[in-house]
VEXROTOR-926716 format. One record per residue (C-alpha): residue number from 1; residue in three letters; x negated, y, z negated. Coordinates in pm, 1 decimal. Example, Ala and Ser with C-alpha at 12.3 -4.5 7.8 and 13.67 -1.06 7.14 Angstrom:
2
+-----+------+----------+----------+----------+
| seq | type |     east |    north |       up |
+-----+------+----------+----------+----------+
|   1 |  ALA |  -1230.0 |   -450.0 |   -780.0 |
|   2 |  SER |  -1367.0 |   -106.0 |   -714.0 |
+-----+------+----------+----------+----------+
***
This chain:
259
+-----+------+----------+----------+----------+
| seq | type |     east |    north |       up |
+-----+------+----------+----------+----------+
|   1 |  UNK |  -2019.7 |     -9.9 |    289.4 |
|   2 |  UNK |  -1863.2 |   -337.5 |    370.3 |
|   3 |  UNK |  -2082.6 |   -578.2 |    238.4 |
|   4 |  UNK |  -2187.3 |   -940.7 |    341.7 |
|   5 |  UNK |  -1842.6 |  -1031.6 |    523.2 |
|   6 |  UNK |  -1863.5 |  -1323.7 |    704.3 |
|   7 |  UNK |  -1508.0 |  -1408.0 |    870.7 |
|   8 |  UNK |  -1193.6 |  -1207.9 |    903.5 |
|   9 |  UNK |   -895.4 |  -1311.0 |    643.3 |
|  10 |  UNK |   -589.5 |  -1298.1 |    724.0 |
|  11 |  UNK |   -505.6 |  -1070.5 |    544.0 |
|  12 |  UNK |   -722.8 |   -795.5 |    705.9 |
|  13 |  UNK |   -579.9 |   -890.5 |    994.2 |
|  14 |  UNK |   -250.8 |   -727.1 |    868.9 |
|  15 |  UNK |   -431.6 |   -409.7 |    859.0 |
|  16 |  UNK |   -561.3 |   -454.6 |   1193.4 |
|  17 |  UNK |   -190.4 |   -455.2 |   1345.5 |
|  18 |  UNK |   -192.5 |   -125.9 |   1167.7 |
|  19 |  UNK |   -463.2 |    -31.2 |   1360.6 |
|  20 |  UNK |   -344.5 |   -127.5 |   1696.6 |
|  21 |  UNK |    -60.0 |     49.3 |   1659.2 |
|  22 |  UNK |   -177.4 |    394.2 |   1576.4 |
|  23 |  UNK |    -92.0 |    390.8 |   1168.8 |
|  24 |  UNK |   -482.1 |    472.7 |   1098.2 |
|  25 |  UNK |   -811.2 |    451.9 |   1310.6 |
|  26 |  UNK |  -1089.1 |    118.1 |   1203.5 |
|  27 |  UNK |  -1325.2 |    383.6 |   1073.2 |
|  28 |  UNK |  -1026.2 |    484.5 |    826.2 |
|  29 |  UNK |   -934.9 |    179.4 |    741.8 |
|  30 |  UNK |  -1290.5 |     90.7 |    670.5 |
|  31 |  UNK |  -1319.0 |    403.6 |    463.5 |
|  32 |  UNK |  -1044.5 |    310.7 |    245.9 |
|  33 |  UNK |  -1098.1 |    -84.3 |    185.4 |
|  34 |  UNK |  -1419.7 |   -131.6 |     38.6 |
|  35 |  UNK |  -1479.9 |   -526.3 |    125.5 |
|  36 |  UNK |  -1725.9 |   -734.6 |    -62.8 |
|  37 |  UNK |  -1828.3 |  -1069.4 |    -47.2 |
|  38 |  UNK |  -1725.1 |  -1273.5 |   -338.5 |
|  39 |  UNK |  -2046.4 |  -1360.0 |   -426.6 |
|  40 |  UNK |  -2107.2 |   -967.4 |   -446.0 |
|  41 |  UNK |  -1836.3 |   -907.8 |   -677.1 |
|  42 |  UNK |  -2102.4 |   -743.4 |   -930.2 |
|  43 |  UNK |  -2201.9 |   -484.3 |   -687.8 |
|  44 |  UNK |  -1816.5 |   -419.8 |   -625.3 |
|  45 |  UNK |  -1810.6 |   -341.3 |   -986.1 |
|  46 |  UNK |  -2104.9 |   -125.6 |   -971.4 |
|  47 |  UNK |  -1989.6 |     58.7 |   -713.0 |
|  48 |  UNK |  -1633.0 |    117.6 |   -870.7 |
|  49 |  UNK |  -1791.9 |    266.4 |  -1208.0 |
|  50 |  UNK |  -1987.8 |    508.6 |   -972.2 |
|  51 |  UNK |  -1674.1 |    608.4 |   -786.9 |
|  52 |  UNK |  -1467.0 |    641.6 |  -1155.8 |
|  53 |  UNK |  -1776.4 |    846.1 |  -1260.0 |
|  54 |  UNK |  -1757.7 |   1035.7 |   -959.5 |
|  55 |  UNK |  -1377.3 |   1099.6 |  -1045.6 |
|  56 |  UNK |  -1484.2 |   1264.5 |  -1336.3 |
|  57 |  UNK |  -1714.0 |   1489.2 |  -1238.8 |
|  58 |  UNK |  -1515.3 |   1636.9 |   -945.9 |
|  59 |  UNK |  -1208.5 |   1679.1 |  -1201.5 |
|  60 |  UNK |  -1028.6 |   1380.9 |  -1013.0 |
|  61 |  UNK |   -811.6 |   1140.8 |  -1119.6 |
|  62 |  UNK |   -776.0 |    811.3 |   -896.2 |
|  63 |  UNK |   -600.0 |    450.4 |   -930.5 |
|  64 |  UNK |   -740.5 |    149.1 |   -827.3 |
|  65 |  UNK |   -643.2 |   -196.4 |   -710.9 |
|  66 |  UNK |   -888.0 |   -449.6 |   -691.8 |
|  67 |  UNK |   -821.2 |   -756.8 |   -499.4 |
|  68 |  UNK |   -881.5 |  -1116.1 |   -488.1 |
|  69 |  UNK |   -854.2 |  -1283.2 |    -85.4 |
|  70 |  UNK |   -891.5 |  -1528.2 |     59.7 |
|  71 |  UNK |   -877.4 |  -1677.1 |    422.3 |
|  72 |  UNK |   -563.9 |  -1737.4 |    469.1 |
|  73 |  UNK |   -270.3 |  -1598.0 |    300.0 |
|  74 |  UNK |   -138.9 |  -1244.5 |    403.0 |
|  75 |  UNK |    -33.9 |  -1135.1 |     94.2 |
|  76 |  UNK |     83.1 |  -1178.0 |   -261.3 |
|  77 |  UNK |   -282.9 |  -1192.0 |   -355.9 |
|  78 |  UNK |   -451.6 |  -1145.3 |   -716.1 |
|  79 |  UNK |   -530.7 |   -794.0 |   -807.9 |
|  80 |  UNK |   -649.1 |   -563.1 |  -1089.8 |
|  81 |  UNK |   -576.1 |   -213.2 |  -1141.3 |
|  82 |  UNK |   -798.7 |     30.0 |  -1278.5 |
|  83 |  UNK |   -834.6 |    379.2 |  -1373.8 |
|  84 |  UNK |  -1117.9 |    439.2 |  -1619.5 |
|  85 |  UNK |  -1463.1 |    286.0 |  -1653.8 |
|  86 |  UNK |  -1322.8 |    131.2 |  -2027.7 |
|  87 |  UNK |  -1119.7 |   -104.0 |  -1794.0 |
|  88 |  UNK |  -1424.5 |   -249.4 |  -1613.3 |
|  89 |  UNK |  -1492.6 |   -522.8 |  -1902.9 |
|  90 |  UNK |  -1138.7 |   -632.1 |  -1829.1 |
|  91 |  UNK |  -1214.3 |   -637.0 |  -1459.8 |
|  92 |  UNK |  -1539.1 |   -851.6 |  -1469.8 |
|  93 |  UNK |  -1302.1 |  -1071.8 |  -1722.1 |
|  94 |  UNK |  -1048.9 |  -1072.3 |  -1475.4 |
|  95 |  UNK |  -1315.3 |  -1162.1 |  -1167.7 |
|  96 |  UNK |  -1476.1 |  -1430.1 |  -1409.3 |
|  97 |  UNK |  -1151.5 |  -1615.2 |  -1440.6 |
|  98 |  UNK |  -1065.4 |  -1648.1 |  -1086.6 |
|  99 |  UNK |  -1446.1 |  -1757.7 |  -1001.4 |
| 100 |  UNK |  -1393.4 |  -2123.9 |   -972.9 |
| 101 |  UNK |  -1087.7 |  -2067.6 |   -672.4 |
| 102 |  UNK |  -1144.0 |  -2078.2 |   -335.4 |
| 103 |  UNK |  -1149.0 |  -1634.0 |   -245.7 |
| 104 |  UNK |  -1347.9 |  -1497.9 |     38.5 |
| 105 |  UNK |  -1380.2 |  -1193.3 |    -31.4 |
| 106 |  UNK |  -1307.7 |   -901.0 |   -309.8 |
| 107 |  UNK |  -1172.7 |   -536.2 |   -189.1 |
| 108 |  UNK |  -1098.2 |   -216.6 |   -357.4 |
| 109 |  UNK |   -902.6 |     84.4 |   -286.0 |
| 110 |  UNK |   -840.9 |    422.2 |   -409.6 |
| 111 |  UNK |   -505.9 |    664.0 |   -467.4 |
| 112 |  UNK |   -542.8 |    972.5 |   -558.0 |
| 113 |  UNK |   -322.4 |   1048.7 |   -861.4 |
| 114 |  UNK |   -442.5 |   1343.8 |  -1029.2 |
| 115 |  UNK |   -195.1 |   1660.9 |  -1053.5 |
| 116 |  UNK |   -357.9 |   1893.2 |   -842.0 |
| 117 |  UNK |   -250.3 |   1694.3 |   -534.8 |
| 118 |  UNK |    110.9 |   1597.4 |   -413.8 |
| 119 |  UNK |     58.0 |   1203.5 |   -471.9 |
| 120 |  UNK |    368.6 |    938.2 |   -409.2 |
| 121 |  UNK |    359.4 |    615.3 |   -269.2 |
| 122 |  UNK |    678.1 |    350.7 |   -173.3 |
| 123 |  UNK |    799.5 |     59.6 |     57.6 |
| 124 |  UNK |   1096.8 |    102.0 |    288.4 |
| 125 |  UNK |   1269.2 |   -217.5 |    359.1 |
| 126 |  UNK |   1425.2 |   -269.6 |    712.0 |
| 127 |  UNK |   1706.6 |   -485.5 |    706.3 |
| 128 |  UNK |   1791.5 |   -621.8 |   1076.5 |
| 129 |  UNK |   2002.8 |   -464.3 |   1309.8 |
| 130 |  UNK |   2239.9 |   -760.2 |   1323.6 |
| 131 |  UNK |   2291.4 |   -716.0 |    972.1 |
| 132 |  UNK |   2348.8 |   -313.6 |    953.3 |
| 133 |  UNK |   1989.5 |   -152.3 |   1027.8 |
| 134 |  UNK |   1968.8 |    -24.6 |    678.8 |
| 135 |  UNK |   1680.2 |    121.6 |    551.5 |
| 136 |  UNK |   1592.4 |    128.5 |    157.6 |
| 137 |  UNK |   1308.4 |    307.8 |     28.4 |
| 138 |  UNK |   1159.0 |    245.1 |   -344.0 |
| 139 |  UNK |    920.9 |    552.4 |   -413.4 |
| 140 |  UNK |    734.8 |    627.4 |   -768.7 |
| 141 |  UNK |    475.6 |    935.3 |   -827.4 |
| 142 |  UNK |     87.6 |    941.5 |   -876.2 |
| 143 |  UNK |     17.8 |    544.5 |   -845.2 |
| 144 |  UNK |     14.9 |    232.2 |   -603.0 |
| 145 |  UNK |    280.0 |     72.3 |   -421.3 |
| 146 |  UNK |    165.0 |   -263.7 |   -581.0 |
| 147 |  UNK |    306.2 |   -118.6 |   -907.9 |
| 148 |  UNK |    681.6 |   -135.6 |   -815.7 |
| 149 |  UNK |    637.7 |   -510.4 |   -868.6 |
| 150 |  UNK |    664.4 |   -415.1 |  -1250.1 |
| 151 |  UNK |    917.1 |   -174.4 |  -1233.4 |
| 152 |  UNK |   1124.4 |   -228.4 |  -1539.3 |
| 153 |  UNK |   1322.7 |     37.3 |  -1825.5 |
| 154 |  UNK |   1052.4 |    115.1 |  -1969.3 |
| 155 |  UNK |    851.0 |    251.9 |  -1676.3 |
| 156 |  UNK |    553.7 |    495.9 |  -1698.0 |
| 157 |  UNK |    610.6 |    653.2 |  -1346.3 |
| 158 |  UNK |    868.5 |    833.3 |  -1195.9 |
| 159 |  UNK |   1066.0 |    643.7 |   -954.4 |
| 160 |  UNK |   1369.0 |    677.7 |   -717.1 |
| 161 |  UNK |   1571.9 |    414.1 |   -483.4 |
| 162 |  UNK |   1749.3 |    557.5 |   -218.2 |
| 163 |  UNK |   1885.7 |    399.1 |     93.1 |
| 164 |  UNK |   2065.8 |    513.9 |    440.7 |
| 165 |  UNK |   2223.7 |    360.9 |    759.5 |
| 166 |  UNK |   1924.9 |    459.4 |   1010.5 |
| 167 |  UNK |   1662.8 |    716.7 |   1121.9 |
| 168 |  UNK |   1799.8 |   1056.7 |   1104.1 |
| 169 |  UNK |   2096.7 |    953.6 |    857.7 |
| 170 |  UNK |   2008.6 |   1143.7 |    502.5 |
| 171 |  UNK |   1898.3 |    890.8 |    221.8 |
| 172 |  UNK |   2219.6 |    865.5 |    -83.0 |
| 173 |  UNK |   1990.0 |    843.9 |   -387.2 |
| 174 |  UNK |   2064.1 |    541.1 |   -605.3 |
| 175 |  UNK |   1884.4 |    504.7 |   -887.3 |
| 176 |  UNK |   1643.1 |    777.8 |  -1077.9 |
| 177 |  UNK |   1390.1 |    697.4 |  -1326.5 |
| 178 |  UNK |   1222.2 |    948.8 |  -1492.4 |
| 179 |  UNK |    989.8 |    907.6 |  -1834.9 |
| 180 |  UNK |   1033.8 |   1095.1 |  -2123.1 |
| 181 |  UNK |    687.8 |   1217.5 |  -2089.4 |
| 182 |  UNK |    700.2 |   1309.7 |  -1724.5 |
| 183 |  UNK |    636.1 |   1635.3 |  -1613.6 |
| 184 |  UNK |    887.9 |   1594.9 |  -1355.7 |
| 185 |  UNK |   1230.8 |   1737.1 |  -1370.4 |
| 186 |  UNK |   1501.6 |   1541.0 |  -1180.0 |
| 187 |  UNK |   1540.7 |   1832.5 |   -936.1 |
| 188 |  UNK |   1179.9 |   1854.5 |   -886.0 |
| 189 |  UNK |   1201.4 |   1485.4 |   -832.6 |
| 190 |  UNK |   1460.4 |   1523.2 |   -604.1 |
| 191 |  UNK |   1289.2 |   1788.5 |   -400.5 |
| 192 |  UNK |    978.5 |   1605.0 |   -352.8 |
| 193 |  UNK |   1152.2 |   1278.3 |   -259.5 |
| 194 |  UNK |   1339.3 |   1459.7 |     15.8 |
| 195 |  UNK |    992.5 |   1601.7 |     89.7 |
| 196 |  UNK |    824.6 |   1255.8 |    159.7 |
| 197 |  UNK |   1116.8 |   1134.2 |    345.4 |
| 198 |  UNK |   1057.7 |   1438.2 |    569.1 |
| 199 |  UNK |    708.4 |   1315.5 |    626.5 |
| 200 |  UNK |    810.3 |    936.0 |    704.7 |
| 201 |  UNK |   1103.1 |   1106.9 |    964.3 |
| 202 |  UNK |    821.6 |   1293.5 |   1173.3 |
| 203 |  UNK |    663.4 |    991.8 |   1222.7 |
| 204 |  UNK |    988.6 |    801.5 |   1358.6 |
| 205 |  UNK |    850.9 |    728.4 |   1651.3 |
| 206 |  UNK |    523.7 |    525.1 |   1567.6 |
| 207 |  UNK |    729.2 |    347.9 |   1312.4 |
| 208 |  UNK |   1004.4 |    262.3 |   1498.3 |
| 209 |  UNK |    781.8 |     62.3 |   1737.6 |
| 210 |  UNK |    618.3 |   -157.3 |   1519.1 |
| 211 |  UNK |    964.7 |   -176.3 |   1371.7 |
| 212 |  UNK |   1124.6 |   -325.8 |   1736.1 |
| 213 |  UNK |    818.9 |   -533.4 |   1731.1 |
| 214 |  UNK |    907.9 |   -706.3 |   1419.7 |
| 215 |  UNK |   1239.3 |   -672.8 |   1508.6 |
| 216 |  UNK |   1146.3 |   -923.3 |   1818.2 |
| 217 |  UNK |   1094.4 |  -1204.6 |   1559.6 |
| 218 |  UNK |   1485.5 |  -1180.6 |   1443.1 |
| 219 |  UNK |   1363.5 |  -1136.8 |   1044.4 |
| 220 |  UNK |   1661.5 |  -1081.7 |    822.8 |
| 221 |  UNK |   1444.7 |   -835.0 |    673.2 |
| 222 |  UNK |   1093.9 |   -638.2 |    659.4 |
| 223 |  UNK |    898.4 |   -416.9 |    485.0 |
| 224 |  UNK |    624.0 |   -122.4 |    504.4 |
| 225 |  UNK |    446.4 |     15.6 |    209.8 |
| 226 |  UNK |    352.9 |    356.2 |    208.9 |
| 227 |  UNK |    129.9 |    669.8 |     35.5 |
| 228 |  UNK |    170.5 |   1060.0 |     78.6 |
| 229 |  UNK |   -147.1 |   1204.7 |   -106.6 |
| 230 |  UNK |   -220.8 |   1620.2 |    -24.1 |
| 231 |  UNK |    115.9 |   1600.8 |    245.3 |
| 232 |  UNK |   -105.1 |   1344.6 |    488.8 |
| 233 |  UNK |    127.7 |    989.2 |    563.5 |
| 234 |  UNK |    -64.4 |    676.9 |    563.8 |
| 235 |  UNK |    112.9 |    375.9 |    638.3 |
| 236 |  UNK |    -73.6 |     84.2 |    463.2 |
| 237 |  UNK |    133.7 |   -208.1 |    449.3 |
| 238 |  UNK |    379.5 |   -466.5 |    595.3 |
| 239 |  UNK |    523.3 |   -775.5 |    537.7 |
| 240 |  UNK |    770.0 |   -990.9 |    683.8 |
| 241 |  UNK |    927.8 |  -1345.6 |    530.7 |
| 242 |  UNK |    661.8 |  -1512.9 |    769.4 |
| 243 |  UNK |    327.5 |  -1252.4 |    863.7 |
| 244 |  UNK |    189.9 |  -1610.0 |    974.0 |
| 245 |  UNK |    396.5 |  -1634.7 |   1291.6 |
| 246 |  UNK |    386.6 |  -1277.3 |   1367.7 |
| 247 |  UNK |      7.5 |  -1271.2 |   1350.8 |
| 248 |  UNK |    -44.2 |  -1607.4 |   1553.9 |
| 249 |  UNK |    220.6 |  -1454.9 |   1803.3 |
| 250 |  UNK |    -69.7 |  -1234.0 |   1958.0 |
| 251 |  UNK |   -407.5 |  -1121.4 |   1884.1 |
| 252 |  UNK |   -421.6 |   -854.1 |   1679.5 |
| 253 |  UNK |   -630.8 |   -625.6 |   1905.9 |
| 254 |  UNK |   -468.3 |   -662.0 |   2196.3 |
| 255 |  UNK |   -153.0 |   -521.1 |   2154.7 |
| 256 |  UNK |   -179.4 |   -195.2 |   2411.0 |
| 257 |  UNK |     91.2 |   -329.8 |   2561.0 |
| 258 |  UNK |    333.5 |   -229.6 |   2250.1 |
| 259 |  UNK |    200.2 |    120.1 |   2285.1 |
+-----+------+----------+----------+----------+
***
């Protein structure tokens, strides 16, 4: 239920380019960004313990990011993760201190993380094809994209970094990170890395095009975020050094040209 929404931030106007170009239909995207009003951030709250609680009594295990957004920035926004209701107190502490700044609207989203469904999520960075065409891909098991912003030594999550020339060249794996309390071994790792890659290659062909559309603003670089939960692809994220100029280059719906 999307909730008192008055305008349209910029930043769901990201996701609507995702839209228009055939990544996931509005009632989708709807279905997987709850959007609040700020001024309903208590019922967002409520309505997270119920899904957590609902978790648990289906024997499911989700992760979620709450976020903070406002009007107009595309990205970089405030958020707060969550996995169990204990966390909520530090949620509503979390909302409280950002109360006073100027946010539009609150959102929530769900990944499913438990082990009884295949569950990895990443961002591919495009380099240009002026500079080489590269693509490197960052991937980590059973959690959000938004958490390779901590990566460190010490991570909790498997994670791999791989890169290759272009589509349909294989990925040389760079970099393997696997926790001593993982379930994973490093060949099982390896086997469902070239697994998701497998998944992102059938869908060259949508991502290609929005890639030559970004391409058409000459960035150095881009990237798209990613999840594979139960084998199904969702692209769910982009960003470019300026997602101003690409958004005020067109409007958003109205891309059926591109298609």
């Amino acid at each position: 239920m999307n909730i008192g929404v008055p305008a349209v931030p910029m930043k769901w106007r990201k996701y609507l380019a995702l839209v228009d170009f055939g990544f996931v239909s509005a009632d989708e995207l709807a279905a997987d960004i709850r959007r609040y009003s700020i001024s309903e951030v208590r019922r967002l709250v409520s309505d997270l313990r119920s899904d957590i609680r609902d978790d648990f009594r289906r024997a499911r295990h989700s992760f979620y990011v709450v976020k903070l957004v406002p009007a107009d920035l595309p990205g970089q926004l405030p958020n707060f993760n969550v996995e169990r209701v204990s966390q909520l107190k530090q949620l509503v502490a979390f909302l409280t201190a950002h109360s006073r700044e100027t946010y539009l609207e609150a959102w929530y989203c769900r990944t499913r993380i438990d082990s009884e469904v295949f569950s990895v999520a990443g961002r591919i960075v495009f380099t240009a094809p002026d500079t080489g065409g590269t693509q490197l891909v960052e991937q980590l098991w059973r959690g959000s994209p938004r958490l390779l912003e901590t990566y460190s030594d010490d991570f909790a999550l498997p994670y791999v970094r791989a890169s290759r020339y272009s589509w349909g060249w294989p990925y040389s794996i760079e970099h393997v990170h696997l926790p001593r309390k993982s379930a994973l071994s490093n060949l099982q790792l390896q086997s469902e890395f070239g697994y998701s890659m497998r998944c992102i290659e059938q869908e060259r062909e949508k991502i290609a095009r929005f890639c030559a559309f970004l391409d058409s603003f000459s960035f150095k670089a881009y990237s798209l975020e990613y999840k594979i939960v139960a084998s199904q692809l969702k692209i769910i994220d982009w960003d470019t050094p300026n997602d101003r100029r690409v958004l005020g280059s067109q409007d958003v719906q109205l891309l059926d040209g591109m298609h």
